[in-house]
C-alpha positions in Angstrom: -27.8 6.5 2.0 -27.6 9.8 0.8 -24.2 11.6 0.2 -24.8 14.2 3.7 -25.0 10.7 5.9 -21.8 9.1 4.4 -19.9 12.1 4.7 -21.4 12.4 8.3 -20.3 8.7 8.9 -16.6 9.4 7.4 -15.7 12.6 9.5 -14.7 10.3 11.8 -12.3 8.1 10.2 -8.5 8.9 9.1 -8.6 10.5 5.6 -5.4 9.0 4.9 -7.8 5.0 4.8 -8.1 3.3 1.9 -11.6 3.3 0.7 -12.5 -0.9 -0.6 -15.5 -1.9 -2.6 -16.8 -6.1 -2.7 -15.0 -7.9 -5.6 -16.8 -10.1 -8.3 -16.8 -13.6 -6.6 -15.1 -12.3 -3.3 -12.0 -10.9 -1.9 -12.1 -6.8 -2.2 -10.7 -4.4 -4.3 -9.5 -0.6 -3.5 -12.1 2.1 -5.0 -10.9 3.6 -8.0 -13.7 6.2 -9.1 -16.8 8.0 -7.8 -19.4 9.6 -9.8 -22.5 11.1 -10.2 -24.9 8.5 -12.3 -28.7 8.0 -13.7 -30.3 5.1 -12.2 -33.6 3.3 -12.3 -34.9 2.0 -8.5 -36.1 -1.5 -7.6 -36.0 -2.9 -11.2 -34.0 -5.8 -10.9 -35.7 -8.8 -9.3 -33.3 -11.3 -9.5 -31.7 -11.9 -5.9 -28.4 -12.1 -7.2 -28.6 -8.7 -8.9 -28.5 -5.5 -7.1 -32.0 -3.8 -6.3 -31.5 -0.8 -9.2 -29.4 -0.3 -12.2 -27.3 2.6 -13.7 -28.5 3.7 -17.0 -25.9 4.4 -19.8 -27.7 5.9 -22.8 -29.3 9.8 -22.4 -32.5 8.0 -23.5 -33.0 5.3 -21.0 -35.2 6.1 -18.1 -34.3 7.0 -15.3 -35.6 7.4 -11.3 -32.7 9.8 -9.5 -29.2 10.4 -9.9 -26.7 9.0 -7.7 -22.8 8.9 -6.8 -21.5 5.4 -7.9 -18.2 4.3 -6.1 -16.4 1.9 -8.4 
């Protein structure tokens, strides 16, 4: 999704919601941050991973930025 669909998918809603994000073994917990991250695509295999992963260091590699809701 890129950030023009999700704001296109939000115009809809009461700005006033609380925006939630999947907890670590279940349950949910409220967003707390949203940034713009480095992230390498499809390079986790693993089906208990997520597909990509952010990268930390200036010198890791890197596919496209993104906005990471934590």
């Amino acid at each position: 999704m890129k950030v023009k669909e999700l704001i296109e998918k939000l115009k809809d809603y009461d700005p006033e919601l609380m925006v939630i994000v999947s907890g670590y073994e279940g349950g949910v917990n409220e967003a707390e941050n949203a940034g713009q991250v480095k992230i390498q695509l499809n390079c986790n295999k693993r089906w208990w991973y997520g597909k990509h992963e952010v990268t930390y260091r200036d010198s890791d590699p890197f596919d496209c930025e993104a906005i990471y809701i934590n």
